[in-house]
PQR file of N, CA, C, O and H, with PARSE charges and radii, in Angstrom:
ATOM      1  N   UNK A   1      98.895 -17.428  59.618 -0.4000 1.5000
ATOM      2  CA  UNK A   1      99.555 -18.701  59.889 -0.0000 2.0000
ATOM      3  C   UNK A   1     100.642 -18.983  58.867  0.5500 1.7000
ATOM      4  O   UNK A   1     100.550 -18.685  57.676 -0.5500 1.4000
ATOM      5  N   UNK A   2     101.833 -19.671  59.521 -0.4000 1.5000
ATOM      6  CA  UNK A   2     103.049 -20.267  58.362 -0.0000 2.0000
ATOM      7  C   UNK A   2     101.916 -21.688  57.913  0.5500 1.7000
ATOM      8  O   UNK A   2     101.306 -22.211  58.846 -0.5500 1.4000
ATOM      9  H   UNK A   2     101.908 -19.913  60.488  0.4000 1.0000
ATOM     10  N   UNK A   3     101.697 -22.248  56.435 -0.4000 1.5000
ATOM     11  CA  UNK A   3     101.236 -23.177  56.322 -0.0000 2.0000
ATOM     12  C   UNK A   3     101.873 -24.131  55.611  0.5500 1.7000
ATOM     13  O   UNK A   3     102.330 -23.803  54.516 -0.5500 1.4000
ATOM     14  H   UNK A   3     102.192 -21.823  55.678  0.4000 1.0000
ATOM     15  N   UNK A   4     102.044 -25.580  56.107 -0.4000 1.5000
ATOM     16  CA  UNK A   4     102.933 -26.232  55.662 -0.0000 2.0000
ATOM     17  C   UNK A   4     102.200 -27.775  55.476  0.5500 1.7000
ATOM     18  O   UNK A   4     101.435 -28.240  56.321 -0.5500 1.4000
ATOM     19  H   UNK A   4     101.673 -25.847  56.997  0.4000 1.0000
ATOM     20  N   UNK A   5     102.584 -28.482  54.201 -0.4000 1.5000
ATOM     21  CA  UNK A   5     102.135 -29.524  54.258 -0.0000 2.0000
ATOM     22  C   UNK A   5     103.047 -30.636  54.772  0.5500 1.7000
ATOM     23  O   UNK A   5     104.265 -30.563  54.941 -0.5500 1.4000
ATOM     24  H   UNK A   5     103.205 -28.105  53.515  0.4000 1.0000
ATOM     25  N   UNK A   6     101.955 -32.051  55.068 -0.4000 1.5000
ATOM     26  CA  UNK A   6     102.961 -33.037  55.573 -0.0000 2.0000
ATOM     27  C   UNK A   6     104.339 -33.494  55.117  0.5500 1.7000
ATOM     28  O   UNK A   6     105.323 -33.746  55.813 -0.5500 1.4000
ATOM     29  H   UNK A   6     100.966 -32.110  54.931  0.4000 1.0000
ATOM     30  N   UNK A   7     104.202 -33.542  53.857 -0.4000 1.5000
ATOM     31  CA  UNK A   7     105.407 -33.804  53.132 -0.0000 2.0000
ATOM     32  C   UNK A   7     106.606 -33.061  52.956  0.5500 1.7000
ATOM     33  O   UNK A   7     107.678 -33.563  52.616 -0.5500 1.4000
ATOM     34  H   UNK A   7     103.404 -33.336  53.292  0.4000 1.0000
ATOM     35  N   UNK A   8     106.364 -31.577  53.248 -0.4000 1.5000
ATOM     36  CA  UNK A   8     107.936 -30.942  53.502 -0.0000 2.0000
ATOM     37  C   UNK A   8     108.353 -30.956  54.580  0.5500 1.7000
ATOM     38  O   UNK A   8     109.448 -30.418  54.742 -0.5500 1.4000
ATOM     39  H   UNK A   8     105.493 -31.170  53.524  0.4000 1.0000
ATOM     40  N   UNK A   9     107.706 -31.536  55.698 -0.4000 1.5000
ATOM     41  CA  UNK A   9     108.326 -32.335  56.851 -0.0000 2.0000
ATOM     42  C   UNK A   9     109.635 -33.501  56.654  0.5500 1.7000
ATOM     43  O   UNK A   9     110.386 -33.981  57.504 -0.5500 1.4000
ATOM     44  H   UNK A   9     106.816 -31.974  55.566  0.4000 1.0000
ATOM     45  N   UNK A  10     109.565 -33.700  55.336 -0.4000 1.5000
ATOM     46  CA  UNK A  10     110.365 -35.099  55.266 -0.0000 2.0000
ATOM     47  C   UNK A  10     111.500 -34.450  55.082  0.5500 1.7000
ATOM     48  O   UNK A  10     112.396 -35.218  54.733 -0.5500 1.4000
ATOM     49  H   UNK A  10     108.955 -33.311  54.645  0.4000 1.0000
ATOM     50  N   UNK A  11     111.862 -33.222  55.186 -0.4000 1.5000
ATOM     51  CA  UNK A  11     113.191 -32.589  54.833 -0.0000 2.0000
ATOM     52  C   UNK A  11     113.639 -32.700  55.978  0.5500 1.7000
ATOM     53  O   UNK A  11     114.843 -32.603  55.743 -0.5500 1.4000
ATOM     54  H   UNK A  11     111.133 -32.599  55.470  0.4000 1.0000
ATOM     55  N   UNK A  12     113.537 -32.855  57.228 -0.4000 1.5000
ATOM     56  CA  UNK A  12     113.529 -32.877  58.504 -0.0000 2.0000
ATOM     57  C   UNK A  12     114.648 -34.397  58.970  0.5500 1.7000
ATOM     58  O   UNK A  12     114.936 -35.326  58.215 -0.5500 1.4000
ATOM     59  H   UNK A  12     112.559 -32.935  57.419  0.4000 1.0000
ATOM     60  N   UNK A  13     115.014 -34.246  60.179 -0.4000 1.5000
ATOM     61  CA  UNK A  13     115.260 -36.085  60.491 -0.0000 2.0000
ATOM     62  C   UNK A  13     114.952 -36.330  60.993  0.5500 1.7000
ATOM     63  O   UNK A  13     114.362 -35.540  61.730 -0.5500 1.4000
ATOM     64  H   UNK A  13     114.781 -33.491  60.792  0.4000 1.0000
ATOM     65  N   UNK A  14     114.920 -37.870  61.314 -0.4000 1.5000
ATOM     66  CA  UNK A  14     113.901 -38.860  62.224 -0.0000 2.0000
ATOM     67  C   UNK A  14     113.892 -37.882  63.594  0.5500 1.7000
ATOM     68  O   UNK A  14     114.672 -36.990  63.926 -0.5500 1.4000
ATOM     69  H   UNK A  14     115.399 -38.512  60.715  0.4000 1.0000
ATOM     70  N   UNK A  15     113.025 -38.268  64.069 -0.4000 1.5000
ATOM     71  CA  UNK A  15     112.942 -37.783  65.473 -0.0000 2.0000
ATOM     72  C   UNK A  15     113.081 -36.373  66.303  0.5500 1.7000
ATOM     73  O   UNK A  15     113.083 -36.294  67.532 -0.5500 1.4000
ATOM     74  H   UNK A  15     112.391 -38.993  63.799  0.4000 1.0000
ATOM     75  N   UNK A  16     113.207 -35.157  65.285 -0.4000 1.5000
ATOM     76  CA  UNK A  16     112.863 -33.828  64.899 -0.0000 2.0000
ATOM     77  C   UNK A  16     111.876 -33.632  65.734  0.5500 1.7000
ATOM     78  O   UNK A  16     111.010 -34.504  65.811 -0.5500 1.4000
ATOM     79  H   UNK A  16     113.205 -35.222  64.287  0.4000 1.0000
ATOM     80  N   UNK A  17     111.780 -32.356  66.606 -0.4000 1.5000
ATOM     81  CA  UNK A  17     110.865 -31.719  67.625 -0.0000 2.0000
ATOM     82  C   UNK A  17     110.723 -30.842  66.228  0.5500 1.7000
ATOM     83  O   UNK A  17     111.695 -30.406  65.611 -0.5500 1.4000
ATOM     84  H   UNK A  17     112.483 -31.647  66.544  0.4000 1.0000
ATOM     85  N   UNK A  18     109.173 -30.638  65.787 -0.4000 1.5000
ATOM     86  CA  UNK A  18     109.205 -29.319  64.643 -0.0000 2.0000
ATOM     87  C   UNK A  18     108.222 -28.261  65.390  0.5500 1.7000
ATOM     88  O   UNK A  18     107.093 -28.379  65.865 -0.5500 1.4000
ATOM     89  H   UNK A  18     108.383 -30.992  66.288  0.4000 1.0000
ATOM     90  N   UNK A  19     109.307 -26.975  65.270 -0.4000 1.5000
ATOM     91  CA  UNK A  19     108.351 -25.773  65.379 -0.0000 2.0000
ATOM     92  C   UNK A  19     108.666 -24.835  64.626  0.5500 1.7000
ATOM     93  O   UNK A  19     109.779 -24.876  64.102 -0.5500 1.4000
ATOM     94  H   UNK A  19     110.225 -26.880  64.884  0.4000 1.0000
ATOM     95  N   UNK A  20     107.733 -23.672  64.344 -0.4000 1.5000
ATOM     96  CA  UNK A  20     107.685 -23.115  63.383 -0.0000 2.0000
ATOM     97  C   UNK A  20     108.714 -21.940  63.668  0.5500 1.7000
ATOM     98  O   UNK A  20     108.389 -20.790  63.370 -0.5500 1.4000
ATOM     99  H   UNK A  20     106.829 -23.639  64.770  0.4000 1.0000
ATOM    100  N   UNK A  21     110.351 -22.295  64.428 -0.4000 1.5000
ATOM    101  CA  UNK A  21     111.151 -21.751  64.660 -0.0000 2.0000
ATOM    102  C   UNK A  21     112.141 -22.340  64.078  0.5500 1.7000
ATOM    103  O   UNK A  21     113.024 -21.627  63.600 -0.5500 1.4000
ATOM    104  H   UNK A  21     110.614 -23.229  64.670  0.4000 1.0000
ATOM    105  N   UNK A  22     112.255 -24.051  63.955 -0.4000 1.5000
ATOM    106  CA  UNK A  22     113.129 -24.576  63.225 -0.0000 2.0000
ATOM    107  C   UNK A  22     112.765 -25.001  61.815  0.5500 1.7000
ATOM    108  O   UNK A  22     113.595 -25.399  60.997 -0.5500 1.4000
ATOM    109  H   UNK A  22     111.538 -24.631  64.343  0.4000 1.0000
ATOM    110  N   UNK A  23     111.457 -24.885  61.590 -0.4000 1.5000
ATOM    111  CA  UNK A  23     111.143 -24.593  60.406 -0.0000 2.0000
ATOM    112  C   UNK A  23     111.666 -23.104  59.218  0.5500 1.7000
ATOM    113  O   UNK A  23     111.734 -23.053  57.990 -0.5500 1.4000
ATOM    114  H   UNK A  23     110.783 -24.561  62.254  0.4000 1.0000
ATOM    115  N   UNK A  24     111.936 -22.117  60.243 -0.4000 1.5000
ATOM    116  CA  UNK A  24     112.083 -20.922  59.723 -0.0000 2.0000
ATOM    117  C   UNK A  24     114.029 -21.100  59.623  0.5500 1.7000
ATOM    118  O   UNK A  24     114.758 -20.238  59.132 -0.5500 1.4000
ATOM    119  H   UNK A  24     111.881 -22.158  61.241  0.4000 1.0000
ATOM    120  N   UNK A  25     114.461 -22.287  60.164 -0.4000 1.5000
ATOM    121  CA  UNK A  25     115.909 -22.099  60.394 -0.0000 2.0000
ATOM    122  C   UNK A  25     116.486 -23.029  59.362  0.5500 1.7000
ATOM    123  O   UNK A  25     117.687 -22.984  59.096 -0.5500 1.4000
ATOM    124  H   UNK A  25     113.869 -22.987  60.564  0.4000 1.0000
ATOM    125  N   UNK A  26     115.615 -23.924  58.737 -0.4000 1.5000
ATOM    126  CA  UNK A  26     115.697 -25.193  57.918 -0.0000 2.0000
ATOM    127  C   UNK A  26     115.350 -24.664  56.785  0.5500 1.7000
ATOM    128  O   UNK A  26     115.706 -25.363  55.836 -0.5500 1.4000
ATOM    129  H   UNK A  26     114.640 -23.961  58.953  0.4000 1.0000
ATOM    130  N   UNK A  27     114.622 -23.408  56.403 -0.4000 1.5000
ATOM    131  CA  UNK A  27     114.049 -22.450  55.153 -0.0000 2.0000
ATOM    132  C   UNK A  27     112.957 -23.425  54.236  0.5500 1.7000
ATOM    133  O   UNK A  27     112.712 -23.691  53.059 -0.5500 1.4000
ATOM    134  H   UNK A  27     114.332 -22.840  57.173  0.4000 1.0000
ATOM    135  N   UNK A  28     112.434 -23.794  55.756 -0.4000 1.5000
ATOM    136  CA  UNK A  28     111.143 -24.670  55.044 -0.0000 2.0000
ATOM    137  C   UNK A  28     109.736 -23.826  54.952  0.5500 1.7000
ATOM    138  O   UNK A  28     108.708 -24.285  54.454 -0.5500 1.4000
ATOM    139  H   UNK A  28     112.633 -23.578  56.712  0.4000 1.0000
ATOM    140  N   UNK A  29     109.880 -22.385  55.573 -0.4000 1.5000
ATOM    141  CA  UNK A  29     109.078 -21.371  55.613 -0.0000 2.0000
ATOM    142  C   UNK A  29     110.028 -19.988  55.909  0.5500 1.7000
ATOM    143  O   UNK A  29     110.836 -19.764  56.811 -0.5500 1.4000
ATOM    144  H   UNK A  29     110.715 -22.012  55.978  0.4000 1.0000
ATOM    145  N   UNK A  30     109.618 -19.235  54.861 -0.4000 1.5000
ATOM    146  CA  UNK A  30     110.101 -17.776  54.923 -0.0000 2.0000
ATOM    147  C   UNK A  30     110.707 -16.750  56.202  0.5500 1.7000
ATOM    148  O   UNK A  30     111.724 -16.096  56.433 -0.5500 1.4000
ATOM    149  H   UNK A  30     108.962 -19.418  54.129  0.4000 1.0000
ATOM    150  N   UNK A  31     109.598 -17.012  56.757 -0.4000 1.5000
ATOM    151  CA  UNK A  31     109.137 -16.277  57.792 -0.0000 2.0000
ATOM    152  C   UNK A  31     107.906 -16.299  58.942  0.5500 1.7000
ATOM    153  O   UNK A  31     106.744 -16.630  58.708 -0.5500 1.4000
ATOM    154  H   UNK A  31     108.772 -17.543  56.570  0.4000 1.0000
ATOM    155  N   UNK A  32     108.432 -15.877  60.208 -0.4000 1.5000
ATOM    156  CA  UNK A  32     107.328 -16.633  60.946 -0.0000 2.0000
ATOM    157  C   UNK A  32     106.274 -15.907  61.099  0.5500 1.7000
ATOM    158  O   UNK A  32     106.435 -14.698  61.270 -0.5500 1.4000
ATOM    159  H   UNK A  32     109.376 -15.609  60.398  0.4000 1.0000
ATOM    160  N   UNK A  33     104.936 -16.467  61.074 -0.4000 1.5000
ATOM    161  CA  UNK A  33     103.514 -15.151  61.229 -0.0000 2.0000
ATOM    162  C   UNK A  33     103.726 -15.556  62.456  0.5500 1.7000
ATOM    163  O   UNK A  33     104.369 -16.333  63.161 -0.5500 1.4000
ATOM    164  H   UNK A  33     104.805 -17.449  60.935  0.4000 1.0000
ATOM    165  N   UNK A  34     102.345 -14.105  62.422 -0.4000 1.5000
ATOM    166  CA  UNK A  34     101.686 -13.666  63.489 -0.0000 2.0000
ATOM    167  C   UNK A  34     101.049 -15.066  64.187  0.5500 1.7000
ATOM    168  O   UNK A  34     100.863 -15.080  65.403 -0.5500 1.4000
ATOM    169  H   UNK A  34     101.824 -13.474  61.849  0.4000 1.0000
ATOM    170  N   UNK A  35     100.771 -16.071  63.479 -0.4000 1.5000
ATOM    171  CA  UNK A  35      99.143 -16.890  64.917 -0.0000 2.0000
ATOM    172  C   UNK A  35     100.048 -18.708  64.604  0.5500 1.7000
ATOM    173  O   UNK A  35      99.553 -19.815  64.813 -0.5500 1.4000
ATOM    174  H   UNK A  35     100.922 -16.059  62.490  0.4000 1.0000
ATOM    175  N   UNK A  36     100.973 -18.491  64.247 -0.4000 1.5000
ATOM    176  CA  UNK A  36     101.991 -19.736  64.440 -0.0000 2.0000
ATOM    177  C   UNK A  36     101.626 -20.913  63.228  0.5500 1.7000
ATOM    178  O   UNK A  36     101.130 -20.725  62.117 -0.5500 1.4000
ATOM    179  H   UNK A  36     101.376 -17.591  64.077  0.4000 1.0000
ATOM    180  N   UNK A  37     101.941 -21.829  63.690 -0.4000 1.5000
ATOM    181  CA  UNK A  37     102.097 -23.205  62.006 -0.0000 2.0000
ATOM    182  C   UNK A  37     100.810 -23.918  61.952  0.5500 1.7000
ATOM    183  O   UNK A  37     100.298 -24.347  62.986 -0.5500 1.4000
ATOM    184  H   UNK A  37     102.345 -21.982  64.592  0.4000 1.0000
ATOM    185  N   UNK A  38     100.351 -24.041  60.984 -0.4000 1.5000
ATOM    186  CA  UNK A  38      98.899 -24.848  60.737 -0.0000 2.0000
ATOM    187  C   UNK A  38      99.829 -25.988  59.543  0.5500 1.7000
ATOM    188  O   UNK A  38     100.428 -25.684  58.511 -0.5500 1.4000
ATOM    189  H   UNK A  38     100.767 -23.692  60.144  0.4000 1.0000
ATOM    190  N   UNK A  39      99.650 -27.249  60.148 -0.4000 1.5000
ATOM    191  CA  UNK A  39     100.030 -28.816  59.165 -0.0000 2.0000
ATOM    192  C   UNK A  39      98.697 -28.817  58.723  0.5500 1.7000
ATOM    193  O   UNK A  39      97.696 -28.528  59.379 -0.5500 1.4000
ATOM    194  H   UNK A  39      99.163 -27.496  60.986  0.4000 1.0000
ATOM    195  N   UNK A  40      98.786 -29.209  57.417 -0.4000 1.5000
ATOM    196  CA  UNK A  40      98.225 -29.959  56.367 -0.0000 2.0000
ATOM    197  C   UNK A  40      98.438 -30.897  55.666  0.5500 1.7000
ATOM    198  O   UNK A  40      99.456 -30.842  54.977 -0.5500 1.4000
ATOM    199  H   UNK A  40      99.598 -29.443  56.884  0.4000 1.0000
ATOM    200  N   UNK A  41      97.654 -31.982  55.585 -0.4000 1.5000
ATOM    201  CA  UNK A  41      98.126 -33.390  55.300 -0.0000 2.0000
ATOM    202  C   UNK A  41      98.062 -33.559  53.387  0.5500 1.7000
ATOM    203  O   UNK A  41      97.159 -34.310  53.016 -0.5500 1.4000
ATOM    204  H   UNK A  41      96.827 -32.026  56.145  0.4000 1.0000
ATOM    205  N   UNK A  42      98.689 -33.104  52.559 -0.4000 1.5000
ATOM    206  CA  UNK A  42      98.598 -33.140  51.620 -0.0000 2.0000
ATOM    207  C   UNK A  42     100.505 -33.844  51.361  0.5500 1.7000
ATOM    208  O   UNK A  42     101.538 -33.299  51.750 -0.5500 1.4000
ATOM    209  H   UNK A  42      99.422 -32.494  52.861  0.4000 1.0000
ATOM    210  N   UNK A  43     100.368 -35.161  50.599 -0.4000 1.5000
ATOM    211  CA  UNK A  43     101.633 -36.096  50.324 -0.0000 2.0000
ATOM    212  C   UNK A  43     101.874 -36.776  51.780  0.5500 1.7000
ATOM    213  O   UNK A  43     101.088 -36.577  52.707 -0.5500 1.4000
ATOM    214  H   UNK A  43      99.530 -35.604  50.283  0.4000 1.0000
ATOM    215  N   UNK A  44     102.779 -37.419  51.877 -0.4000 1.5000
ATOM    216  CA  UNK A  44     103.261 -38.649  52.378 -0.0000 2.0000
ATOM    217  C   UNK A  44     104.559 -38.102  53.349  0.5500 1.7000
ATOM    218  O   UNK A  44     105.525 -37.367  53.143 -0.5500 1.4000
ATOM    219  H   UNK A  44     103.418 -37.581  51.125  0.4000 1.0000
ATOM    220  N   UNK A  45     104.039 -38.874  54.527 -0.4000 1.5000
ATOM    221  CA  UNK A  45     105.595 -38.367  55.596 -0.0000 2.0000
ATOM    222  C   UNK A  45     105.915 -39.403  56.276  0.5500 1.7000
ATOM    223  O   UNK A  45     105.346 -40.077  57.136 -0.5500 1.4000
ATOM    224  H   UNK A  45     103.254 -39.471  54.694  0.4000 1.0000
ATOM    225  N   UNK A  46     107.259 -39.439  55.587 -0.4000 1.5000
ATOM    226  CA  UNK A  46     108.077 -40.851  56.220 -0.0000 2.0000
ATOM    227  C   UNK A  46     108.816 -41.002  57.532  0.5500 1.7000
ATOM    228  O   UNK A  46     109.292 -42.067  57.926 -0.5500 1.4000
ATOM    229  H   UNK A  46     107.721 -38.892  54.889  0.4000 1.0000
ATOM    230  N   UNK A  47     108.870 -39.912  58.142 -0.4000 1.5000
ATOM    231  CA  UNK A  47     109.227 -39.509  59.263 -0.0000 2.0000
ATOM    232  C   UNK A  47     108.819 -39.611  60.492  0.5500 1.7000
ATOM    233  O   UNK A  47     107.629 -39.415  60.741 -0.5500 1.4000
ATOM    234  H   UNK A  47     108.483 -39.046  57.822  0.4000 1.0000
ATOM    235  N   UNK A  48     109.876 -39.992  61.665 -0.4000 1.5000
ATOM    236  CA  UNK A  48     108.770 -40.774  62.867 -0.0000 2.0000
ATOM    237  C   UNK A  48     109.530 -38.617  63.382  0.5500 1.7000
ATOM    238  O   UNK A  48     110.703 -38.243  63.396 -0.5500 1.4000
ATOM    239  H   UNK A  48     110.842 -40.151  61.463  0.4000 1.0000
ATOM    240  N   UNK A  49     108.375 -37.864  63.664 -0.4000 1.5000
ATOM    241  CA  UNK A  49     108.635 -36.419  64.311 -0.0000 2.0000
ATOM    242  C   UNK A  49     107.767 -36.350  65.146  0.5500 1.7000
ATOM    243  O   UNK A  49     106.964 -37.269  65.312 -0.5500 1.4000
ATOM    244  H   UNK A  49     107.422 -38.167  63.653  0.4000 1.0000
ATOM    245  N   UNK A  50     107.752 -35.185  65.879 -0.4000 1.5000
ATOM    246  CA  UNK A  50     106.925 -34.717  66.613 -0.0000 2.0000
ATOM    247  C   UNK A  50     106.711 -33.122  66.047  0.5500 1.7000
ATOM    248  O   UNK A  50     107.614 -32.480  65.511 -0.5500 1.4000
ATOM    249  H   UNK A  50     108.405 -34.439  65.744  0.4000 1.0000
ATOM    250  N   UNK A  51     105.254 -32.592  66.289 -0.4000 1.5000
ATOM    251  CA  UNK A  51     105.082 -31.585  65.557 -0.0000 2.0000
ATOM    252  C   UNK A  51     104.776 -30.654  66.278  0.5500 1.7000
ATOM    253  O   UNK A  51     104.447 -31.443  67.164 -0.5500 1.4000
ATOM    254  H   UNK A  51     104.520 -33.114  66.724  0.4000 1.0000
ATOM    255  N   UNK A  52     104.580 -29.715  66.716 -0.4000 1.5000
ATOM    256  CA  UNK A  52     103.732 -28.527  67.488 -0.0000 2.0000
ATOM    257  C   UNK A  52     103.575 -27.154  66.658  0.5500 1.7000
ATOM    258  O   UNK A  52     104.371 -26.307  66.253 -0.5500 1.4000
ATOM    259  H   UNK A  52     104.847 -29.074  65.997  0.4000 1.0000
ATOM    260  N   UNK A  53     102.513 -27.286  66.610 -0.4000 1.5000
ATOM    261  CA  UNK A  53     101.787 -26.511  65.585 -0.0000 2.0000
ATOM    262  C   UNK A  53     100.318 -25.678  66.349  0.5500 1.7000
ATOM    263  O   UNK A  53      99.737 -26.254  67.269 -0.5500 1.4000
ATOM    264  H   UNK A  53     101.866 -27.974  66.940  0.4000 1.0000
ATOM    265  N   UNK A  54      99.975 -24.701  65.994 -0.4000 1.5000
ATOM    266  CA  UNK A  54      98.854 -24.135  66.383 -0.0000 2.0000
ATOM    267  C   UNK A  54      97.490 -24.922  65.676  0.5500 1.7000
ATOM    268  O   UNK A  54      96.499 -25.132  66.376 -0.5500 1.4000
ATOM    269  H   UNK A  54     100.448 -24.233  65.247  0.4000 1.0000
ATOM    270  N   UNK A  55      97.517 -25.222  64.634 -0.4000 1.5000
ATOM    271  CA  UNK A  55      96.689 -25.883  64.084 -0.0000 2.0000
ATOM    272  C   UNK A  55      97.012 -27.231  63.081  0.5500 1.7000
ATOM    273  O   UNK A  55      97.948 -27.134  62.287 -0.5500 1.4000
ATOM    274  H   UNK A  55      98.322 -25.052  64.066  0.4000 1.0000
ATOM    275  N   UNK A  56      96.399 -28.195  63.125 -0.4000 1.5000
ATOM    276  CA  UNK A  56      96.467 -29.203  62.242 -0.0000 2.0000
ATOM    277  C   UNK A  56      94.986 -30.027  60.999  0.5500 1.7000
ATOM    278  O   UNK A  56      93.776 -30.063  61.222 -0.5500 1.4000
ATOM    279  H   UNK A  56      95.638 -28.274  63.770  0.4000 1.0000
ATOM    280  N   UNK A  57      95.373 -30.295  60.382 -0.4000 1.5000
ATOM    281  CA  UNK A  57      93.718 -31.001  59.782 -0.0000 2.0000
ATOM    282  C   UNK A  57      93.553 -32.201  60.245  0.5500 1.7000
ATOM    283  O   UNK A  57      94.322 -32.576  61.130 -0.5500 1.4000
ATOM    284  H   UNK A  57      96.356 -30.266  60.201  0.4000 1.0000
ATOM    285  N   UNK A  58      92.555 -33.058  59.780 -0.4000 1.5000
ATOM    286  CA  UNK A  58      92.595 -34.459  60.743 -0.0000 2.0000
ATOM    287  C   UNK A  58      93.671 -35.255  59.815  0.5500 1.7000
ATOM    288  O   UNK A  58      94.083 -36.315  60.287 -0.5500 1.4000
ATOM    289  H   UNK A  58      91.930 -32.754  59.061  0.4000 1.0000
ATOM    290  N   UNK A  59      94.204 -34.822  58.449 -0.4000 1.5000
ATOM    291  CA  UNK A  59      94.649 -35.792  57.709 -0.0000 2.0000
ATOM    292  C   UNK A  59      96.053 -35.601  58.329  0.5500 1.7000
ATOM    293  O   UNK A  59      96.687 -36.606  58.652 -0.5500 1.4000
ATOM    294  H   UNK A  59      93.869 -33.961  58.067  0.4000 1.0000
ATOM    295  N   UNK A  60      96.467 -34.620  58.476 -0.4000 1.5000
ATOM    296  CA  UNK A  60      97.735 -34.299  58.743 -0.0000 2.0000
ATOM    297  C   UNK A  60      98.414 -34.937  60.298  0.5500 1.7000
ATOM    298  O   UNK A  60      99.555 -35.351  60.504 -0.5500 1.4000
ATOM    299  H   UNK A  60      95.952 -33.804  58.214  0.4000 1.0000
ATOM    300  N   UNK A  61      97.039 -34.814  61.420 -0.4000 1.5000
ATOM    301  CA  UNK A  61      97.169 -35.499  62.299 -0.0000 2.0000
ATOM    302  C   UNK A  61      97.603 -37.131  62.056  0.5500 1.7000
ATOM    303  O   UNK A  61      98.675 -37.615  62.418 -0.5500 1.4000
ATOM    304  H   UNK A  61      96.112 -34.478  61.253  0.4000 1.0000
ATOM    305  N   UNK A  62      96.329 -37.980  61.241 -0.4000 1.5000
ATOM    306  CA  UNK A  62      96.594 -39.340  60.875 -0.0000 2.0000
ATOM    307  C   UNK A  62      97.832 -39.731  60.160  0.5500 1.7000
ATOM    308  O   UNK A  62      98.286 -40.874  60.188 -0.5500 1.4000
ATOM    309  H   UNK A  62      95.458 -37.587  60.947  0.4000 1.0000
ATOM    310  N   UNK A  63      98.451 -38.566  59.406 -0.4000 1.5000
ATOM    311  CA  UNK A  63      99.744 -39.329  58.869 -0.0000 2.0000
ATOM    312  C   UNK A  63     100.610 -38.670  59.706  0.5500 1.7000
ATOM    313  O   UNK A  63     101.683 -38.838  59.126 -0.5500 1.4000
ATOM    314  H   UNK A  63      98.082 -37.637  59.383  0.4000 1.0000
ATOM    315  N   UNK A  64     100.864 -37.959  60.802 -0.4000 1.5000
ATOM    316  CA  UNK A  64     101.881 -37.913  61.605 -0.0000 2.0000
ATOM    317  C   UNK A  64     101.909 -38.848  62.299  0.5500 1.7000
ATOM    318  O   UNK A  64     103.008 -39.387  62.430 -0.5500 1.4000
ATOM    319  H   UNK A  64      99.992 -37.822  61.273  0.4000 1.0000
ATOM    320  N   UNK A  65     100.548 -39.517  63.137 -0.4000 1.5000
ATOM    321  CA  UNK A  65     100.795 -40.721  63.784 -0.0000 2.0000
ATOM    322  C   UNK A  65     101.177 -41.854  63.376  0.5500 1.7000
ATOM    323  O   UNK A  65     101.867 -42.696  63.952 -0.5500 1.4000
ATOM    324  H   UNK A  65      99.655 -39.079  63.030  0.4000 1.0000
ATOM    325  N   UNK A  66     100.447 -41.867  61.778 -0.4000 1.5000
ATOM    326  CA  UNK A  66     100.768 -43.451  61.257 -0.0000 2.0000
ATOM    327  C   UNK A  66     102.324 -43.709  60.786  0.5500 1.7000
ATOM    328  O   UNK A  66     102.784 -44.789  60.415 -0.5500 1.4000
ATOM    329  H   UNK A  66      99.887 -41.183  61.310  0.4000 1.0000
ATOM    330  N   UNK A  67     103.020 -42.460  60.891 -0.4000 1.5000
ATOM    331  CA  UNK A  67     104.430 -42.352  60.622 -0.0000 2.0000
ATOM    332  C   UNK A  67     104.896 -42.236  61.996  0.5500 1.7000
ATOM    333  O   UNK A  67     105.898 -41.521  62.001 -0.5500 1.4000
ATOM    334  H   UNK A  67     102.647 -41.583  61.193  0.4000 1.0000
ATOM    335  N   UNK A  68     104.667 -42.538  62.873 -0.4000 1.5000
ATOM    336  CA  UNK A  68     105.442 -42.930  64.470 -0.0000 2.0000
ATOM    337  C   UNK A  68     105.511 -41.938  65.232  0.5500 1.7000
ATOM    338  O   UNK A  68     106.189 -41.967  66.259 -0.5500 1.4000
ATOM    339  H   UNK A  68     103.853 -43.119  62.869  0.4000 1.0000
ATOM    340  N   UNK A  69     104.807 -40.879  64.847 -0.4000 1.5000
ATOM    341  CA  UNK A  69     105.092 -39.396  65.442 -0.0000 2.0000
ATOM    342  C   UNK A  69     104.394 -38.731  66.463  0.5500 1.7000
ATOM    343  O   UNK A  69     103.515 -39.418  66.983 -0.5500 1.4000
ATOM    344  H   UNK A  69     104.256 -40.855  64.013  0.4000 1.0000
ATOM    345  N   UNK A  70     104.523 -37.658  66.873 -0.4000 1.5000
ATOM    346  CA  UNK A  70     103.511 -36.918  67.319 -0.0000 2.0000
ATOM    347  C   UNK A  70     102.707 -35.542  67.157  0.5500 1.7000
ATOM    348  O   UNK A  70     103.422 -34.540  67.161 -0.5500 1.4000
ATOM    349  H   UNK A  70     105.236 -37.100  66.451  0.4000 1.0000
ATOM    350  N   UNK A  71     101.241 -35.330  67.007 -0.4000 1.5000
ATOM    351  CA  UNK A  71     101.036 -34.180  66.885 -0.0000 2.0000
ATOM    352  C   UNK A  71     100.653 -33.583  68.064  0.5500 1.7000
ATOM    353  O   UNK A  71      99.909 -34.155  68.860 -0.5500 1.4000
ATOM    354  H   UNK A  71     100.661 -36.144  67.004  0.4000 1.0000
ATOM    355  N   UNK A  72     101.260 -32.085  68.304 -0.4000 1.5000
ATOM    356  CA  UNK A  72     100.795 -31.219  69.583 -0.0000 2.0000
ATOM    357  C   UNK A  72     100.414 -29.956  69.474  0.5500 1.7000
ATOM    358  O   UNK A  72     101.170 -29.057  69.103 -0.5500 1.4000
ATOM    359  H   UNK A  72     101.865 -31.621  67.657  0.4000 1.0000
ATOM    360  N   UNK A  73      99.528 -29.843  69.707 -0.4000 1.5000
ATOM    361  CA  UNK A  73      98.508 -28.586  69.570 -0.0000 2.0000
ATOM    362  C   UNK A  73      99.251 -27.471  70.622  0.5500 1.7000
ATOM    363  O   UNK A  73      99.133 -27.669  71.831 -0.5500 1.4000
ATOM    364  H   UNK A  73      98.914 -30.572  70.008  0.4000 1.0000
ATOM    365  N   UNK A  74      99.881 -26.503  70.218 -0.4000 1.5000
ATOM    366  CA  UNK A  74     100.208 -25.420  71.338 -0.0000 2.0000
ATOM    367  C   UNK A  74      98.813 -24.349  71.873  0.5500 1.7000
ATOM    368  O   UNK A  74      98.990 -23.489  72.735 -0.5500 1.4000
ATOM    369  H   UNK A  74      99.977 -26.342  69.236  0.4000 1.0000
TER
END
């Protein structure tokens, strides 16, 4: 998995579709694996996004929503 926490999301702008394709284009991750993006809720995201990710934690879920967003499980 690419693993990324909530907070380097904020490099992003409001209203950002994130996948771990424009993540790789924004050089917020190296390179893309094999089994796709797992969010982790570690720091603060000010950002109203939407996320699609293969995996998420529950924290990472709660502060994507409580920041206006969405999380989507591919």
């Amino acid at each position: 998995y690419n693993v990324v926490n909530v907070d380097m999301l904020n490099k992003l702008e409001d209203g950002s579709v994130v996948t771990v394709e424009l993540l790789k284009e924004k050089n917020i991750i190296s390179k893309v694996a094999p089994y796709g993006l797992k969010v982790l809720g570690n720091g603060n995201l000010e950002k109203n996004i939407t996320v699609k990710a293969a995996k998420f934690s529950e924290t990472a879920i709660q502060k994507i929503t409580k920041a206006g967003g969405k999380a989507e499980v591919l």
